[in-house]
C-alpha atoms as an extended CHARMM CRD file, in Angstrom:
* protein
*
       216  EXT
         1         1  UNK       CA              0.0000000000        0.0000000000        0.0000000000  PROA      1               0.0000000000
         2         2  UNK       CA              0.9550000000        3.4810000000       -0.9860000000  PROA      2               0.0000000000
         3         3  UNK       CA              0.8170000000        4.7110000000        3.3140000000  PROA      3               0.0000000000
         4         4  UNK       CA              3.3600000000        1.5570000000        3.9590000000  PROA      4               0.0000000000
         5         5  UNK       CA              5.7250000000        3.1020000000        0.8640000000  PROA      5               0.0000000000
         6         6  UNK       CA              5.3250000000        6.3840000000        2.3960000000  PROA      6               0.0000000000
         7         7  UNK       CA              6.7260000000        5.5290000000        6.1560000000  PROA      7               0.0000000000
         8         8  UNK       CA              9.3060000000        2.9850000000        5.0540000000  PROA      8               0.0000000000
         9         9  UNK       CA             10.9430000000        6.3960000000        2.7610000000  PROA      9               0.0000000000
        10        10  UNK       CA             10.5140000000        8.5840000000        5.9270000000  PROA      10              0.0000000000
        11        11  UNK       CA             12.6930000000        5.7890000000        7.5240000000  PROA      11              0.0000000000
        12        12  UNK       CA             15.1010000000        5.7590000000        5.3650000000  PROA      12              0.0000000000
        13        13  UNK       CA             15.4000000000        9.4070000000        5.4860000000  PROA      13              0.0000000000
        14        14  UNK       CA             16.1800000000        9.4260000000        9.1840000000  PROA      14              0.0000000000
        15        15  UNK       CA             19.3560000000        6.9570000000        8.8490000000  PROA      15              0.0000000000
        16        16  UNK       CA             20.1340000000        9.6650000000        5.4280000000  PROA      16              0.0000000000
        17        17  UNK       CA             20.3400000000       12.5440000000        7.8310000000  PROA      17              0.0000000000
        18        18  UNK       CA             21.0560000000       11.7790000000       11.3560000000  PROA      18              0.0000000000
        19        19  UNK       CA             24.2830000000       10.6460000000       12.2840000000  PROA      19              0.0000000000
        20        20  UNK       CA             22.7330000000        9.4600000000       15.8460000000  PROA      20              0.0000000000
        21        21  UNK       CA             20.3020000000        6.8920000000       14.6780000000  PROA      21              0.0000000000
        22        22  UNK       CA             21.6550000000        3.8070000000       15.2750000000  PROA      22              0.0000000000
        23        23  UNK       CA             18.8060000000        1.4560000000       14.4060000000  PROA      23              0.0000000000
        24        24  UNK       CA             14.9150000000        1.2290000000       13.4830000000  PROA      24              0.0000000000
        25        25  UNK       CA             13.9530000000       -0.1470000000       16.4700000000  PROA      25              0.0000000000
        26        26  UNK       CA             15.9300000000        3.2210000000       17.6390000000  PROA      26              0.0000000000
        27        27  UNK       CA             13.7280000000        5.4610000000       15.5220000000  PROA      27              0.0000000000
        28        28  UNK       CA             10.6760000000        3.2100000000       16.1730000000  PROA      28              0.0000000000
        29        29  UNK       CA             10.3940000000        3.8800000000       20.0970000000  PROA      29              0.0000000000
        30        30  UNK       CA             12.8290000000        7.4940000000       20.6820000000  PROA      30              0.0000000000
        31        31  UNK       CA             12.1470000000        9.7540000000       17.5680000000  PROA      31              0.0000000000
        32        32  UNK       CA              9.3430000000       11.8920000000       18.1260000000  PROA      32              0.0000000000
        33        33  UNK       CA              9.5100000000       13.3610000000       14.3130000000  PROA      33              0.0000000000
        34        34  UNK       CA              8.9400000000        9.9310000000       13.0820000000  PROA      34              0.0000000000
        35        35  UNK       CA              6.0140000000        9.6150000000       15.8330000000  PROA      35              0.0000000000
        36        36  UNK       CA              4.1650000000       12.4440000000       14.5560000000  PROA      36              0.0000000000
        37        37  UNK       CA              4.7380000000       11.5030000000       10.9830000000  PROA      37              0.0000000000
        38        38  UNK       CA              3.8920000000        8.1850000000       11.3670000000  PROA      38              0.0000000000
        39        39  UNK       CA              0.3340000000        9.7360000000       13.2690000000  PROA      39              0.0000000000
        40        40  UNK       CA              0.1960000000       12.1160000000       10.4720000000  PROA      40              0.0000000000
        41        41  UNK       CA              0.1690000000        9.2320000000        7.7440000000  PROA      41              0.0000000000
        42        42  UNK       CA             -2.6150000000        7.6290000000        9.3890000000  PROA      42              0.0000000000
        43        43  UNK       CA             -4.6670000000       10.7460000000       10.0850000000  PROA      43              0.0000000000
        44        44  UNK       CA             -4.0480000000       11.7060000000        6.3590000000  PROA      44              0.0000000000
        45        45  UNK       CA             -5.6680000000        8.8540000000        4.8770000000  PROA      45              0.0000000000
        46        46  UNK       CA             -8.5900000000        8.4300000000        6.8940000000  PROA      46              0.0000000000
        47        47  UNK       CA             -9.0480000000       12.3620000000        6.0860000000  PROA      47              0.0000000000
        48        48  UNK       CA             -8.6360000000       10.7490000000        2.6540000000  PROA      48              0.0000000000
        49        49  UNK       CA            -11.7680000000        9.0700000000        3.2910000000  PROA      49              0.0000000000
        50        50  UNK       CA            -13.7680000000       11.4500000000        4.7220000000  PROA      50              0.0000000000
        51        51  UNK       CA            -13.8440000000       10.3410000000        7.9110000000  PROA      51              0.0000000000
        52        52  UNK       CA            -14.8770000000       13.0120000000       10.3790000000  PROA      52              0.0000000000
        53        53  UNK       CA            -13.4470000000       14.3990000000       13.5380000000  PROA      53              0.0000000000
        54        54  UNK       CA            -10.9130000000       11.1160000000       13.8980000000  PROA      54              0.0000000000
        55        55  UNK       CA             -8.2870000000       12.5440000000       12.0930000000  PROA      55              0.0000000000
        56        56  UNK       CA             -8.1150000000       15.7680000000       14.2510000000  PROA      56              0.0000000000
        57        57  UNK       CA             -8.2770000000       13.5710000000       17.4170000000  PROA      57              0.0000000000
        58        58  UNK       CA             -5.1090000000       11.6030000000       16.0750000000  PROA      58              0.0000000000
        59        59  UNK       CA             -3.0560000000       14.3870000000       15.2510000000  PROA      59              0.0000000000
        60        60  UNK       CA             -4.1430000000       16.2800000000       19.0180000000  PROA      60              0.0000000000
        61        61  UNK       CA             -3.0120000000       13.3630000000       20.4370000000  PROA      61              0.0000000000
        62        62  UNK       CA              0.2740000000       12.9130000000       18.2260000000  PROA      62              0.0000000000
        63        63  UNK       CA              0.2110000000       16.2560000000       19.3240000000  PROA      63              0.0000000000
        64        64  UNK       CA              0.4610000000       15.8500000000       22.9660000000  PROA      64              0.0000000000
        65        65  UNK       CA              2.8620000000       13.2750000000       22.5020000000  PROA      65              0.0000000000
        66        66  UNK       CA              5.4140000000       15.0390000000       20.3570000000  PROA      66              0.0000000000
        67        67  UNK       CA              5.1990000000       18.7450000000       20.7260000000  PROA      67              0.0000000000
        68        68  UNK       CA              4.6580000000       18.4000000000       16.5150000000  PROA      68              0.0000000000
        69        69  UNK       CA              1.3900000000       19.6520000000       15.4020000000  PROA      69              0.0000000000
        70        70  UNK       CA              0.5530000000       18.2560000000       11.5630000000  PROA      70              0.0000000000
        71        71  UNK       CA             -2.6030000000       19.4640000000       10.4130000000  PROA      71              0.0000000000
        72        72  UNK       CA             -4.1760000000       16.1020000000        8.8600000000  PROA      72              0.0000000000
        73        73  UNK       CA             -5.0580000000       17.7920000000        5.4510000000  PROA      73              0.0000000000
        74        74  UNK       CA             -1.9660000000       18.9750000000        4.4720000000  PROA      74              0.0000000000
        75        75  UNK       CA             -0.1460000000       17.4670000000        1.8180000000  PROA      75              0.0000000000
        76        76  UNK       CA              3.4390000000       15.9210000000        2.5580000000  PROA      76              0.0000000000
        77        77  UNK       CA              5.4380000000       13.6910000000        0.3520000000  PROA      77              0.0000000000
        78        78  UNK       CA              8.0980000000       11.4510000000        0.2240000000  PROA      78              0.0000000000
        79        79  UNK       CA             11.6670000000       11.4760000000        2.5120000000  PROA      79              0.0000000000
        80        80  UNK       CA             10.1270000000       13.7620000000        5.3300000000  PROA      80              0.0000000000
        81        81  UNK       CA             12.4700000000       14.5170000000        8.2170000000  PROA      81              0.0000000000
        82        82  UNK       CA             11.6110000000       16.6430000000       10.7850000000  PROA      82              0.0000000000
        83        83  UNK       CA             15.1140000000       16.7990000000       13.2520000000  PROA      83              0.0000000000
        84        84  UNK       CA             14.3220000000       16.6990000000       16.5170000000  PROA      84              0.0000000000
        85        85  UNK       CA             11.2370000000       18.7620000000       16.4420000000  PROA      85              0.0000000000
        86        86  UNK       CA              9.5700000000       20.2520000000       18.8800000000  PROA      86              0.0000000000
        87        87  UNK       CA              7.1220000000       23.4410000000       18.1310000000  PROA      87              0.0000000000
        88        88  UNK       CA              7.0120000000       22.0440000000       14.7570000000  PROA      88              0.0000000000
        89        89  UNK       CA              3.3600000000       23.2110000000       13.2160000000  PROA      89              0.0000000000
        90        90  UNK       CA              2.0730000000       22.5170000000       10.0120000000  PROA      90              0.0000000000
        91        91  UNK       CA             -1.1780000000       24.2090000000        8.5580000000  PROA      91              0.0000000000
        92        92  UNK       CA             -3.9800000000       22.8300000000        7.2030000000  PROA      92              0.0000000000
        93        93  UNK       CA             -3.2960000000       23.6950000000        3.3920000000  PROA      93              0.0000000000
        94        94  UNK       CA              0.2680000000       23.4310000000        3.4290000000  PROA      94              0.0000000000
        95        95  UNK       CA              1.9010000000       21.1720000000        0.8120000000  PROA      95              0.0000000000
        96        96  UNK       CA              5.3190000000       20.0790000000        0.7000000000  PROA      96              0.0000000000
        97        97  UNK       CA              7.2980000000       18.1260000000       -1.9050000000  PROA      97              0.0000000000
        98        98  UNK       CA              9.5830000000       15.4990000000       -1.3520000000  PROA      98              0.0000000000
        99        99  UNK       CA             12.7570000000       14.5650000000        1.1360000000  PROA      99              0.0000000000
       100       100  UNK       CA             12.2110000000       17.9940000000        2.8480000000  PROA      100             0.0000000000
       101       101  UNK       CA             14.2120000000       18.4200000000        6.1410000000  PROA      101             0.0000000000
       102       102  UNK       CA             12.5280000000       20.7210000000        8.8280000000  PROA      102             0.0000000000
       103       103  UNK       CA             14.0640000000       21.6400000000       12.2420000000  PROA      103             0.0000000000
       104       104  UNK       CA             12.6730000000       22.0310000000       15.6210000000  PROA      104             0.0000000000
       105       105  UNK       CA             10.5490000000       24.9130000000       16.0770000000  PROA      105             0.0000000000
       106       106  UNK       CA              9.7390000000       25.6890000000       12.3870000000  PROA      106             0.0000000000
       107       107  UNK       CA              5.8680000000       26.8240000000       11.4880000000  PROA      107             0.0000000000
       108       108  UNK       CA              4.3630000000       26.4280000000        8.0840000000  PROA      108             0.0000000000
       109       109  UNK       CA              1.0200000000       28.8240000000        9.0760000000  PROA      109             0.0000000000
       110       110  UNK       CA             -0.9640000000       31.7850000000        7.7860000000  PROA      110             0.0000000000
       111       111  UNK       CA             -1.0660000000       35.1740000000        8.0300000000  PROA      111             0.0000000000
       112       112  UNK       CA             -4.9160000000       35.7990000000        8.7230000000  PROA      112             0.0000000000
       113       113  UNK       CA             -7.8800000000       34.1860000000        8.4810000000  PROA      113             0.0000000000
       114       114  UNK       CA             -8.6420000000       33.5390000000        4.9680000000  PROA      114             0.0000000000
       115       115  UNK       CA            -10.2570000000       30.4130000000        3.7600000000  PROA      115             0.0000000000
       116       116  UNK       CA             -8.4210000000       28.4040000000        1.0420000000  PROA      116             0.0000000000
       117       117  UNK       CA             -5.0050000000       28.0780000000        0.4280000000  PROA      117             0.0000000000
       118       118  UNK       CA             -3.5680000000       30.0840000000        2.7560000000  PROA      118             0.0000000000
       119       119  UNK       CA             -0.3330000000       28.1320000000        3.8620000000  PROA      119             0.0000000000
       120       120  UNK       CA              3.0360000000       27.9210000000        2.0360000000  PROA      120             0.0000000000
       121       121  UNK       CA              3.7910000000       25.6690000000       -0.5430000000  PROA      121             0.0000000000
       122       122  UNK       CA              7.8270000000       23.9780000000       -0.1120000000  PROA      122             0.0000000000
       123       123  UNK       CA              9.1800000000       22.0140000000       -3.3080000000  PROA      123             0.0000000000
       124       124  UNK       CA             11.5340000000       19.3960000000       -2.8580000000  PROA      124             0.0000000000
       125       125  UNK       CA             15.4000000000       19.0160000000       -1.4470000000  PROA      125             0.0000000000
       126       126  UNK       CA             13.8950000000       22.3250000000        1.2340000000  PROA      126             0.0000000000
       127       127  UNK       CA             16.0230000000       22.7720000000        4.6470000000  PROA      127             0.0000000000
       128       128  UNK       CA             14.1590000000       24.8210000000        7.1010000000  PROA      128             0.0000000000
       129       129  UNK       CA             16.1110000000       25.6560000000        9.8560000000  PROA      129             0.0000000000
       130       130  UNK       CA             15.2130000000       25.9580000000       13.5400000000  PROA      130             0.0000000000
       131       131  UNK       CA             12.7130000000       28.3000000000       14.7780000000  PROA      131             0.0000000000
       132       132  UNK       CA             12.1230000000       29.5140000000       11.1390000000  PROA      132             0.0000000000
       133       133  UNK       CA              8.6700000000       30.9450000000       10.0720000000  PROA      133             0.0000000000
       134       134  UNK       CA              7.1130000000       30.6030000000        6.8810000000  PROA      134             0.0000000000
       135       135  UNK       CA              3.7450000000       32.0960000000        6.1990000000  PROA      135             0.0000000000
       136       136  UNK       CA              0.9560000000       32.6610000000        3.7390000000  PROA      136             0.0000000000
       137       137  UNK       CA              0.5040000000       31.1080000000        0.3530000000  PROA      137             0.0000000000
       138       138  UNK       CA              3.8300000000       31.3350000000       -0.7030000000  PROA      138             0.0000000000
       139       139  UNK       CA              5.9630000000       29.0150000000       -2.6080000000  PROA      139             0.0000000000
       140       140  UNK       CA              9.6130000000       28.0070000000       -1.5350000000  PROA      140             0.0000000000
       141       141  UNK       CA             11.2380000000       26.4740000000       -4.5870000000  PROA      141             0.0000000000
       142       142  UNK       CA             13.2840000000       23.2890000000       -5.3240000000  PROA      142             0.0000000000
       143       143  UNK       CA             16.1190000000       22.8370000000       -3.1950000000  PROA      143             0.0000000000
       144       144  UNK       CA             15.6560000000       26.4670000000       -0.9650000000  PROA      144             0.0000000000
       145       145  UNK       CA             17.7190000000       26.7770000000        2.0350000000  PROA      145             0.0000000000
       146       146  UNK       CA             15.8820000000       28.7870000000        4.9890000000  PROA      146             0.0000000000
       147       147  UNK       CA             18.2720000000       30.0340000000        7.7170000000  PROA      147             0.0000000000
       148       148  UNK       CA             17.2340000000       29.4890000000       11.5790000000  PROA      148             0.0000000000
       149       149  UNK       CA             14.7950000000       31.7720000000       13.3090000000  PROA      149             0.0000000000
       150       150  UNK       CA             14.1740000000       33.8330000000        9.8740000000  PROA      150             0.0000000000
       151       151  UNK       CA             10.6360000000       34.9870000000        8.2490000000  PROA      151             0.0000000000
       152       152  UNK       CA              9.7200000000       34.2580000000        5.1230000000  PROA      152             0.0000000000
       153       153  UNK       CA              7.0010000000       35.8640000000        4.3180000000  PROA      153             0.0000000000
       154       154  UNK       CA              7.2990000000       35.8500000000        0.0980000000  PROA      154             0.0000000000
       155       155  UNK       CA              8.1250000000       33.7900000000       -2.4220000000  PROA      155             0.0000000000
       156       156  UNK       CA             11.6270000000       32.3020000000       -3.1260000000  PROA      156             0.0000000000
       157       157  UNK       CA             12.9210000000       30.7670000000       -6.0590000000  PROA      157             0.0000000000
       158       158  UNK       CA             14.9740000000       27.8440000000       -6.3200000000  PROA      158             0.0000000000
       159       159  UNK       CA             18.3690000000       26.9900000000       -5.9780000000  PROA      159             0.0000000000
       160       160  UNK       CA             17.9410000000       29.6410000000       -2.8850000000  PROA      160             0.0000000000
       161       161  UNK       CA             19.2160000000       30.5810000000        0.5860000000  PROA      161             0.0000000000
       162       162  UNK       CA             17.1100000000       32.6410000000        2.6700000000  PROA      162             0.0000000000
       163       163  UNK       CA             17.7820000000       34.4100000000        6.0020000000  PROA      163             0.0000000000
       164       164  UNK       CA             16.5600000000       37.5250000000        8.6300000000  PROA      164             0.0000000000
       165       165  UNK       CA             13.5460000000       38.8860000000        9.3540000000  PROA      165             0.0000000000
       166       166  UNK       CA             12.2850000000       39.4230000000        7.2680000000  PROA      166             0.0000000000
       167       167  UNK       CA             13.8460000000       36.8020000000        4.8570000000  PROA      167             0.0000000000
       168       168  UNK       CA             15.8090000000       37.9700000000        2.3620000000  PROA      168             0.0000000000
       169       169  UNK       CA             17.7670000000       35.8760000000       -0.2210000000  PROA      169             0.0000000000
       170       170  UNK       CA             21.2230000000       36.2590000000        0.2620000000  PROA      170             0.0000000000
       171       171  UNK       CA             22.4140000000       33.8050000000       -2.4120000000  PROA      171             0.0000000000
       172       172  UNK       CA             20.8080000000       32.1450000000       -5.4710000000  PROA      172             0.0000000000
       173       173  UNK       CA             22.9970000000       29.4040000000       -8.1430000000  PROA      173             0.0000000000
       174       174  UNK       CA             21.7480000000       28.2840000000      -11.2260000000  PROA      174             0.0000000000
       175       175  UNK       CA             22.6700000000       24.5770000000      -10.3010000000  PROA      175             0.0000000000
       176       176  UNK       CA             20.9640000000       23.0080000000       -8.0520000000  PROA      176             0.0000000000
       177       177  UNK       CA             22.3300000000       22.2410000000       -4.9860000000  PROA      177             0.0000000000
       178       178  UNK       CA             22.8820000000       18.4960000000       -3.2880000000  PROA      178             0.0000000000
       179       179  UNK       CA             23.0850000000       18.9810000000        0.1050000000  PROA      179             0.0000000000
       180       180  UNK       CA             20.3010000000       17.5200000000        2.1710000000  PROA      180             0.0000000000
       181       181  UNK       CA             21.4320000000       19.3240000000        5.2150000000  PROA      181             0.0000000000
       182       182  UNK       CA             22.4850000000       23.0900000000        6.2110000000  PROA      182             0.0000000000
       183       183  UNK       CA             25.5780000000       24.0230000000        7.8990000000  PROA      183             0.0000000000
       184       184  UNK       CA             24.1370000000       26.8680000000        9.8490000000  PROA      184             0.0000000000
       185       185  UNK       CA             27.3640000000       27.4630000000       11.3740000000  PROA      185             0.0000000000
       186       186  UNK       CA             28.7690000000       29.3790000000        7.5030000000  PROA      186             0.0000000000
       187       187  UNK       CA             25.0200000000       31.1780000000        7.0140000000  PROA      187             0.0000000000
       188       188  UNK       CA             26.3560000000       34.6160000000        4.9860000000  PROA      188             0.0000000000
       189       189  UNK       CA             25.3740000000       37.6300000000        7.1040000000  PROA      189             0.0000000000
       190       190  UNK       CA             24.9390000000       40.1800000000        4.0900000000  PROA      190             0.0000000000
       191       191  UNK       CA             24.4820000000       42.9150000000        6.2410000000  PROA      191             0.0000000000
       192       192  UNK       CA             28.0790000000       42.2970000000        8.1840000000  PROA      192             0.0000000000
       193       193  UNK       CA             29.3340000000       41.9610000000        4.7520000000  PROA      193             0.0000000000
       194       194  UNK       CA             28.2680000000       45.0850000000        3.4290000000  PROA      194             0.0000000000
       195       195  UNK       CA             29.7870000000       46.9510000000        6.7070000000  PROA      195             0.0000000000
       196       196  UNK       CA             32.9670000000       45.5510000000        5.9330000000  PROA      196             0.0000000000
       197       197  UNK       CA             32.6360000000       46.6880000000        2.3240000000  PROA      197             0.0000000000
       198       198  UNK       CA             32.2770000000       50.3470000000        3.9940000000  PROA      198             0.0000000000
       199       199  UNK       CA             34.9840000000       49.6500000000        6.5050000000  PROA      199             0.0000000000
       200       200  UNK       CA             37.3450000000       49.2240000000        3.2650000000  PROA      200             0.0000000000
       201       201  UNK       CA             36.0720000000       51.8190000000        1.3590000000  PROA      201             0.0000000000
       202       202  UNK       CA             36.3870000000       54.2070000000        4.4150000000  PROA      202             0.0000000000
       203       203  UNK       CA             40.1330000000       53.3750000000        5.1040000000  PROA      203             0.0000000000
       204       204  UNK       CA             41.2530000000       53.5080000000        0.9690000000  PROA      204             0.0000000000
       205       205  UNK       CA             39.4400000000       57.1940000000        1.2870000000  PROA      205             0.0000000000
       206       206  UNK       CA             41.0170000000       58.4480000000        3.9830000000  PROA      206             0.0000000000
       207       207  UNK       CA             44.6980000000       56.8740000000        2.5570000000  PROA      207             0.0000000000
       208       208  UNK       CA             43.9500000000       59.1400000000       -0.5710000000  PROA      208             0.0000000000
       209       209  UNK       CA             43.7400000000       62.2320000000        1.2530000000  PROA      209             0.0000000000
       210       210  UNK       CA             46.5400000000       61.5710000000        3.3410000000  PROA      210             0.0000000000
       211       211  UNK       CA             48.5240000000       61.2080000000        0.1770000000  PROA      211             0.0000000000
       212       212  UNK       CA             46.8570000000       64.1000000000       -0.9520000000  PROA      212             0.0000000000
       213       213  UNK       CA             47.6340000000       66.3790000000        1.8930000000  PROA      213             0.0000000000
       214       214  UNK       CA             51.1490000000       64.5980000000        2.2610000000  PROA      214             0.0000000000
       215       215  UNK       CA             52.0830000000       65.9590000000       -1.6860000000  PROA      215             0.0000000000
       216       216  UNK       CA             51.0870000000       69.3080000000       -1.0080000000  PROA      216             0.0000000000
């Protein structure tokens, strides 16, 4: 069945990228991610079926369990990891592609109360790193990196890293990029960049007019 498929590729992503897990019985009884996917799956396809009221109860309880609140109607795909994950909270009309990696503390939600699609939409290969916020019907493209804590609250193409509050994309490729994983440790900070810029420009002015005044 298409639901077994599903949880045996969010397994495999877990050994893919965690260096702790050891073993699936490992994953099976400590990682809460995998918990609340594994709840989510279930609560998904009885959604599926339009089976009232069960679905919510599932993912309250996963919920309670986990600290990882997955609305049952959004839409996830294949290879989901969510690292560690507490705070975690996924809206009702979010959709997100395949072997995406969130981190504890990230929120796909909306920005009011609109009816329809009103959460963001992630493609596939997306890192979102801890604490990170992305709202509104927005789409993050193929292989996006999101910096920790930021705010996204527009669009991003792919091939993209985004950081700050709000997000701002501080570097886009035309390749795509392989990693599965961000190194937040070697973020850019484009802002500390461009001071240094100054900083430079500053001390080559003011070595001109020293010349200057030194050849009068």
């Amino acid at each position: 069945m298409r639901i077994f498929r599903r949880i045996t590729d969010d397994l495999h992503a877990v050994f893919e990228r965690d260096p702790a897990a050891t073993s699936r019985l490992e994953v099976f009884l400590t990682y809460s991610g995998f918990h609340a996917l594994l709840a989510y799956r279930l609560a998904h396809k009885l959604s599926g079926w339009g089976i009232p009221l069960i679905p919510r109860i599932i993912s309250q309880v996963a919920r309670w369990m986990t600290g990882i609140e997955i609305h049952p109607r959004a839409v996830i795909g294949r290879g989901f990891f969510i690292d560690h994950g507490m705070g975690v909270v996924i809206g009702e009309t979010a959709i997100i592609g395949d072997f995406v990696t969130l981190f504890q503390g990230v929120t796909l939600g909306g920005t009011g109360k609109d009816r329809g699609k009103r959460h963001p939409t992630l493609g596939n290969h997306v890192v979102v790193g801890a604490g990170a916020k992305v709202l509104g019907n927005i789409t993050i493209g193929d292989f996006v990196k999101i910096g920790a804590n930021s705010v996204v609250l527009r669009s991003v193409p792919s091939n993209s890293t985004v950081i700050g509050i709000p997000g701002r994309i501080i570097k886009t490729i035309s390749d795509r990029l392989p990693e599965a994983t961000m190194d937040h440790t070697n973020i850019p900070d484009p802002i500390a960049e461009r001071f240094e810029a100054m900083e430079q420009e500053l001390i080559l002015l003011r070595k001109k007019i020293d010349e200057t005044g030194t050849s009068r």
